[in-house]
MDTraj code that builds the backbone (N, CA, C; nanometers):
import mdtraj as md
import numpy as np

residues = "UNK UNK UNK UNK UNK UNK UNK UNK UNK UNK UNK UNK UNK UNK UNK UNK UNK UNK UNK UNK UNK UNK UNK UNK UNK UNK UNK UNK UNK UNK UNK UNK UNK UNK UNK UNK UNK UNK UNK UNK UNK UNK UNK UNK UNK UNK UNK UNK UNK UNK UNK UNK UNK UNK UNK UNK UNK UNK UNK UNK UNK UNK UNK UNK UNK UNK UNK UNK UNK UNK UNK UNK UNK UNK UNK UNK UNK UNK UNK UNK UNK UNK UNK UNK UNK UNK UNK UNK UNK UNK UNK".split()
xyz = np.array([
    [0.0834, -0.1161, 0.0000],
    [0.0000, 0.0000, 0.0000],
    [0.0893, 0.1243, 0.0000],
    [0.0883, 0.1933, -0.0818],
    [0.1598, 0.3516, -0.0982],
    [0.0851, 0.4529, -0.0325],
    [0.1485, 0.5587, 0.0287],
    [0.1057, 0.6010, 0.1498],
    [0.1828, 0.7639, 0.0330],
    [0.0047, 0.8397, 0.0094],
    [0.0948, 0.9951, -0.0935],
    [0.1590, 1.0586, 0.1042],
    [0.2689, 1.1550, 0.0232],
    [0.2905, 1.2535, 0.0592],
    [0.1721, 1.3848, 0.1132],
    [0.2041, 1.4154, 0.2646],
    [0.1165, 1.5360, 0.3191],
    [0.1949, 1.6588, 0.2831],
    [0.1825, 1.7370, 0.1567],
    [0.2406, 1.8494, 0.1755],
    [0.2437, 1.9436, 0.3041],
    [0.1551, 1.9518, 0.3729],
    [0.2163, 2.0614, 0.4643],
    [0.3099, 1.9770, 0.5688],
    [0.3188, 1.8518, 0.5716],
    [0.4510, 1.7725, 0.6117],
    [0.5872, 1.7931, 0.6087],
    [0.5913, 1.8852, 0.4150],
    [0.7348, 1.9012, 0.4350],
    [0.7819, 2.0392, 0.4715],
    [0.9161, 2.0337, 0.4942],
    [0.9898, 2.1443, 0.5876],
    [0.9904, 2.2806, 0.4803],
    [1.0012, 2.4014, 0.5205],
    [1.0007, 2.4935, 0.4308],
    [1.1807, 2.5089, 0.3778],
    [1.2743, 2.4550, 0.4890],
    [1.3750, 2.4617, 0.4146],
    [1.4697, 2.3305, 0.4810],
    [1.5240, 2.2883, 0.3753],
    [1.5721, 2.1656, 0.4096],
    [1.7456, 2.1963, 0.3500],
    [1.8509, 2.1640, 0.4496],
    [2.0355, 2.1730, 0.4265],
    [2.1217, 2.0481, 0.4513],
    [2.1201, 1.9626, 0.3835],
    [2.1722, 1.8034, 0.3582],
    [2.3566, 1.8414, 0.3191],
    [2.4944, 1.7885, 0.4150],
    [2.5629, 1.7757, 0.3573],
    [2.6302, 1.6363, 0.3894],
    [2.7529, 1.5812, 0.3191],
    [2.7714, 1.4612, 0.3606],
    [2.9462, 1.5103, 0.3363],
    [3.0451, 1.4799, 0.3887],
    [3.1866, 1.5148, 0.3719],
    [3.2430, 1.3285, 0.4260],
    [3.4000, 1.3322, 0.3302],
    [3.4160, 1.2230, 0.3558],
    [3.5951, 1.2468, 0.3090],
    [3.7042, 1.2055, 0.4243],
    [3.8398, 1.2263, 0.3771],
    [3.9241, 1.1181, 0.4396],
    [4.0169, 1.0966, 0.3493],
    [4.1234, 0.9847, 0.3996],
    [4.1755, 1.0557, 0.5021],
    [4.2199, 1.1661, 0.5386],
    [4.2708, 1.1762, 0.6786],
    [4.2507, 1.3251, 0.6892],
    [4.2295, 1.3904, 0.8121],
    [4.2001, 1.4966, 0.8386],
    [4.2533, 1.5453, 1.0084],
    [4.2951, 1.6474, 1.0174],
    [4.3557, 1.6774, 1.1714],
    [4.3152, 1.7895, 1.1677],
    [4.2735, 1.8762, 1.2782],
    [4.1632, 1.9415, 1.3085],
    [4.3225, 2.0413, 1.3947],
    [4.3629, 2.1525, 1.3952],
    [4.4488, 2.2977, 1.4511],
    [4.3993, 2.3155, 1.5625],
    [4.2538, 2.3575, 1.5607],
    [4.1780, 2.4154, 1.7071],
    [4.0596, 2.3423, 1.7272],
    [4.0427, 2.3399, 1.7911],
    [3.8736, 2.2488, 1.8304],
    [3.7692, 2.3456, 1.7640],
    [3.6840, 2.2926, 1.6618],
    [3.6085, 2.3885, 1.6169],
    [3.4715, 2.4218, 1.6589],
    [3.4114, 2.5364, 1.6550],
    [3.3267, 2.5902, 1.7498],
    [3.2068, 2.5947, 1.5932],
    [3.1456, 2.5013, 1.6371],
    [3.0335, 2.4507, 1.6039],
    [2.8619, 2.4438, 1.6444],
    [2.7877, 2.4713, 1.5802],
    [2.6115, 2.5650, 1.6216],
    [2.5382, 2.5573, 1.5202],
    [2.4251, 2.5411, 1.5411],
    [2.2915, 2.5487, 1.4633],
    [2.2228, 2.6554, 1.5505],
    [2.1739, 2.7127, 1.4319],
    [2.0345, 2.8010, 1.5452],
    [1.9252, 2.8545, 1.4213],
    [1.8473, 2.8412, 1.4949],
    [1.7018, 2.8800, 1.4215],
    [1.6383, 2.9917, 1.4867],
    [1.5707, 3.1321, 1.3930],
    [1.5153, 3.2106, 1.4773],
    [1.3251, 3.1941, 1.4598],
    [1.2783, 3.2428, 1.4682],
    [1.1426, 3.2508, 1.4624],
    [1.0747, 3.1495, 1.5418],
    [0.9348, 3.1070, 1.5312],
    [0.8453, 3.0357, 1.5765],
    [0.8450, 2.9020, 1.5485],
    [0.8975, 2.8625, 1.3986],
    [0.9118, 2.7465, 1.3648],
    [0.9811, 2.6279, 1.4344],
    [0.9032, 2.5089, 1.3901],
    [0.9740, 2.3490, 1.4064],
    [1.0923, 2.3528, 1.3573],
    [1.2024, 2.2902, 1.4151],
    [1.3877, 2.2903, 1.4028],
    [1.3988, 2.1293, 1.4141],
    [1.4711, 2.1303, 1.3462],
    [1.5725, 1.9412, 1.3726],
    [1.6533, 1.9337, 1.3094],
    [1.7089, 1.9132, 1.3510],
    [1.8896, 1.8699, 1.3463],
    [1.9140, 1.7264, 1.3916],
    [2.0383, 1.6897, 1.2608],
    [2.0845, 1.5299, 1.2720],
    [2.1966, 1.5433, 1.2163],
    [2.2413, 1.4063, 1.2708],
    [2.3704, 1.4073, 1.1845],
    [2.4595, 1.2524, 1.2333],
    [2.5703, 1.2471, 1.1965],
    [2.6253, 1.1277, 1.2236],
    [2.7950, 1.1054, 1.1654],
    [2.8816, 1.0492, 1.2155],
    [3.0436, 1.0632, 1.2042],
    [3.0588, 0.9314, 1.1950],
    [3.1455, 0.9098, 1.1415],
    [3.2465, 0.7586, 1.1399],
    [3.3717, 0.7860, 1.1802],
    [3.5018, 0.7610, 1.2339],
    [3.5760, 0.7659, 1.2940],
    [3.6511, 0.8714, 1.3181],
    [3.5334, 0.9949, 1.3663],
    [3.5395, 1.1432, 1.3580],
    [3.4689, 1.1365, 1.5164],
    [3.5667, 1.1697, 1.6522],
    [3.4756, 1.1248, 1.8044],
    [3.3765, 1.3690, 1.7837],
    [3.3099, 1.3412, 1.8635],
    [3.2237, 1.4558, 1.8787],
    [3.3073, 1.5931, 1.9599],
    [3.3992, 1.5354, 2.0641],
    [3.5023, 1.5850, 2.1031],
    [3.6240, 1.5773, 2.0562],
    [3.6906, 1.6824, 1.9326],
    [3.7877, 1.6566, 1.8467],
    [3.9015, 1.7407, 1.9442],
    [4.0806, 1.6714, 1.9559],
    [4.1171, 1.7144, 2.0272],
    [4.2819, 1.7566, 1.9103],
    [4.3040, 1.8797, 1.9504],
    [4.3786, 1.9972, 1.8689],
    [4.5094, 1.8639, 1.7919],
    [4.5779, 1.8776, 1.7125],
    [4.6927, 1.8117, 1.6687],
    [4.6593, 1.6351, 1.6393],
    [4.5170, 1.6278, 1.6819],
    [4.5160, 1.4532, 1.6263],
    [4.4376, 1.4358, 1.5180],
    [4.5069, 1.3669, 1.4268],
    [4.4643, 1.3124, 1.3083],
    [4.4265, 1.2078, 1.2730],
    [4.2842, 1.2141, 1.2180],
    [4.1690, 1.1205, 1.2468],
    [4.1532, 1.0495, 1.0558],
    [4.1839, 0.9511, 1.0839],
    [4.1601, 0.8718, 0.9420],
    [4.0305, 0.8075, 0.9181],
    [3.9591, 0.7982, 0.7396],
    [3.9139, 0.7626, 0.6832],
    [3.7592, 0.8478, 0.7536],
    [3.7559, 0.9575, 0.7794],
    [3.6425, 0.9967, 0.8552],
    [3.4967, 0.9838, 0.6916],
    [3.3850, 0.9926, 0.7858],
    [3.2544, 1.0042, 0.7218],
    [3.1855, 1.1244, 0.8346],
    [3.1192, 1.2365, 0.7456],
    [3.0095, 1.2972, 0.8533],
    [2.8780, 1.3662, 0.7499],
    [2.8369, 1.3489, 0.8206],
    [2.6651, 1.3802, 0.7239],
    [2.5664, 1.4724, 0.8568],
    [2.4849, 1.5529, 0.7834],
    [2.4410, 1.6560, 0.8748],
    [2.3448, 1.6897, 0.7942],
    [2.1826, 1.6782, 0.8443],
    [2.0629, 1.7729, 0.7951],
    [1.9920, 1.8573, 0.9008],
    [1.9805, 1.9284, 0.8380],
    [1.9028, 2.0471, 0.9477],
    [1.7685, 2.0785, 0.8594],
    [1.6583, 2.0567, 0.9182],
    [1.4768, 2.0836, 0.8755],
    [1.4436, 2.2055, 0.9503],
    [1.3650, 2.2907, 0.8930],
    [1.2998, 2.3943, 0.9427],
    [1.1483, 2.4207, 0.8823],
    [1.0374, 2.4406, 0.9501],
    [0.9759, 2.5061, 0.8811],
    [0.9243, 2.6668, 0.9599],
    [0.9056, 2.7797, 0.8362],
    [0.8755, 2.9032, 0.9034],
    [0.7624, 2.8964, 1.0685],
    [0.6739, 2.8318, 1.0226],
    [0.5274, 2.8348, 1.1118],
    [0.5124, 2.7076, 1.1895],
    [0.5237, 2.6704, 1.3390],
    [0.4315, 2.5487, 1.3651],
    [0.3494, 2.4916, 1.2805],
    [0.3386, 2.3509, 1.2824],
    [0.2217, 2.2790, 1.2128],
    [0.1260, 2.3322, 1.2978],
    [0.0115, 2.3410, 1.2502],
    [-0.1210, 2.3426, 1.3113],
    [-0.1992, 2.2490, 1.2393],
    [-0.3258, 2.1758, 1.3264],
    [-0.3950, 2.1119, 1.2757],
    [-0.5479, 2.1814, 1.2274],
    [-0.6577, 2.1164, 1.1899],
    [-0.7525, 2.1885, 1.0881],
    [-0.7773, 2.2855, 1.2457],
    [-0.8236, 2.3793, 1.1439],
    [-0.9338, 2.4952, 1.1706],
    [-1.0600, 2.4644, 1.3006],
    [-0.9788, 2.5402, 1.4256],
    [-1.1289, 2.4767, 1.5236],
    [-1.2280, 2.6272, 1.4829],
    [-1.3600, 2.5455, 1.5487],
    [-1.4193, 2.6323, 1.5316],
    [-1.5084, 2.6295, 1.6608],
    [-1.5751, 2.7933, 1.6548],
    [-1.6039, 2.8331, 1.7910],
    [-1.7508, 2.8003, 1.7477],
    [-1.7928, 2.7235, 1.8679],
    [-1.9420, 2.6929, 1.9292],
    [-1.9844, 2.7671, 1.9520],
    [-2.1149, 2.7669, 1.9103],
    [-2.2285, 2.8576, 1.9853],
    [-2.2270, 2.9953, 1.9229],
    [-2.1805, 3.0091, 1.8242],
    [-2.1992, 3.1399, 1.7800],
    [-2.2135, 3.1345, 1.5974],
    [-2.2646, 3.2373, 1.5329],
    [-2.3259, 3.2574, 1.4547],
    [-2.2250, 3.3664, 1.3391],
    [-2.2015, 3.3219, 1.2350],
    [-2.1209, 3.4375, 1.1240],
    [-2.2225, 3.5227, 1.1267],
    [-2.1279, 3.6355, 1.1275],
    [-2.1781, 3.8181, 1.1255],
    [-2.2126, 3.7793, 0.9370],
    [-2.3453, 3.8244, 0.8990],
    [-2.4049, 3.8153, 0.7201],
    [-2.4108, 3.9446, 0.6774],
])
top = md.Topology()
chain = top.add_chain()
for i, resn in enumerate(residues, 1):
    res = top.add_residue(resn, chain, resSeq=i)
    for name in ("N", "CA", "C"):
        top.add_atom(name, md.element.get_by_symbol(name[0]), res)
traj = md.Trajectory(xyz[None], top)
Protein backbone atom coordinates (compact mmCIF):
# COMPACT_ATOMS: atom_id res chain seq x y z
CA UNK A 1 0.00 0.00 0.00
CA UNK A 2 1.60 3.52 -0.98
CA UNK A 3 1.06 6.01 1.50
CA UNK A 4 0.95 9.95 -0.94
CA UNK A 5 2.90 12.53 0.59
CA UNK A 6 1.16 15.36 3.19
CA UNK A 7 2.41 18.49 1.75
CA UNK A 8 2.16 20.61 4.64
CA UNK A 9 4.51 17.72 6.12
CA UNK A 10 7.35 19.01 4.35
CA UNK A 11 9.90 21.44 5.88
CA UNK A 12 10.01 24.93 4.31
CA UNK A 13 13.75 24.62 4.15
CA UNK A 14 15.72 21.66 4.10
CA UNK A 15 20.35 21.73 4.27
CA UNK A 16 21.72 18.03 3.58
CA UNK A 17 25.63 17.76 3.57
CA UNK A 18 27.71 14.61 3.61
CA UNK A 19 31.87 15.15 3.72
CA UNK A 20 34.16 12.23 3.56
CA UNK A 21 38.40 12.26 3.77
CA UNK A 22 41.23 9.85 4.00
CA UNK A 23 42.71 11.76 6.79
CA UNK A 24 42.00 14.97 8.39
CA UNK A 25 43.56 16.77 11.71
CA UNK A 26 41.63 19.42 13.09
CA UNK A 27 44.49 22.98 14.51
CA UNK A 28 41.78 24.15 17.07
CA UNK A 29 38.74 22.49 18.30
CA UNK A 30 36.09 23.88 16.17
CA UNK A 31 33.27 25.90 17.50
CA UNK A 32 30.34 24.51 16.04
CA UNK A 33 26.11 25.65 16.22
CA UNK A 34 22.92 25.49 14.63
CA UNK A 35 20.34 28.01 15.45
CA UNK A 36 17.02 28.80 14.22
CA UNK A 37 15.15 32.11 14.77
CA UNK A 38 11.43 32.51 14.62
CA UNK A 39 8.45 30.36 15.77
CA UNK A 40 9.12 27.47 13.65
CA UNK A 41 9.74 23.49 14.06
CA UNK A 42 13.88 22.90 14.03
CA UNK A 43 15.72 19.41 13.73
CA UNK A 44 18.90 18.70 13.46
CA UNK A 45 20.85 15.30 12.72
CA UNK A 46 23.70 14.07 11.84
CA UNK A 47 26.25 11.28 12.24
CA UNK A 48 30.44 10.63 12.04
CA UNK A 49 32.46 7.59 11.40
CA UNK A 50 35.76 7.66 12.94
CA UNK A 51 35.39 11.43 13.58
CA UNK A 52 34.76 11.25 18.04
CA UNK A 53 32.24 14.56 18.79
CA UNK A 54 35.02 15.85 21.03
CA UNK A 55 37.88 16.57 18.47
CA UNK A 56 41.17 17.14 20.27
CA UNK A 57 43.79 19.97 18.69
CA UNK A 58 46.93 18.12 16.69
CA UNK A 59 45.16 14.53 16.26
CA UNK A 60 44.64 13.12 13.08
CA UNK A 61 41.69 11.20 12.47
CA UNK A 62 41.60 8.72 9.42
CA UNK A 63 39.14 7.63 6.83
CA UNK A 64 36.42 9.97 8.55
CA UNK A 65 32.54 10.04 7.22
CA UNK A 66 30.09 12.97 8.53
CA UNK A 67 26.65 13.80 7.24
CA UNK A 68 24.41 16.56 8.75
CA UNK A 69 20.63 17.73 7.95
CA UNK A 70 19.03 20.47 9.48
CA UNK A 71 14.77 20.84 8.76
CA UNK A 72 13.00 23.94 9.43
CA UNK A 73 9.76 25.06 8.81
CA UNK A 74 8.75 29.03 9.03
CA UNK A 75 5.27 28.35 11.12
CA UNK A 76 4.31 25.49 13.65
CA UNK A 77 2.22 22.79 12.13
CA UNK A 78 -1.21 23.43 13.11
CA UNK A 79 -3.95 21.12 12.76
CA UNK A 80 -7.52 21.88 10.88
CA UNK A 81 -9.34 24.95 11.71
CA UNK A 82 -11.29 24.77 15.24
CA UNK A 83 -14.19 26.32 15.32
CA UNK A 84 -16.04 28.33 17.91
CA UNK A 85 -19.42 26.93 19.29
CA UNK A 86 -22.28 28.58 19.85
CA UNK A 87 -21.99 31.40 17.80
CA UNK A 88 -23.26 32.57 14.55
CA UNK A 89 -21.21 34.38 11.24
CA UNK A 90 -21.78 38.18 11.26
CA UNK A 91 -24.05 38.15 7.20
Amino acid sequence: MSREEDPSDRPDVEISARASADEVTFHRVPDVRTTFGGDGESTVEGGRENLPHGVDPGTTHRRIRARYRAVSRAEPRQGPPEREHGTRPDR
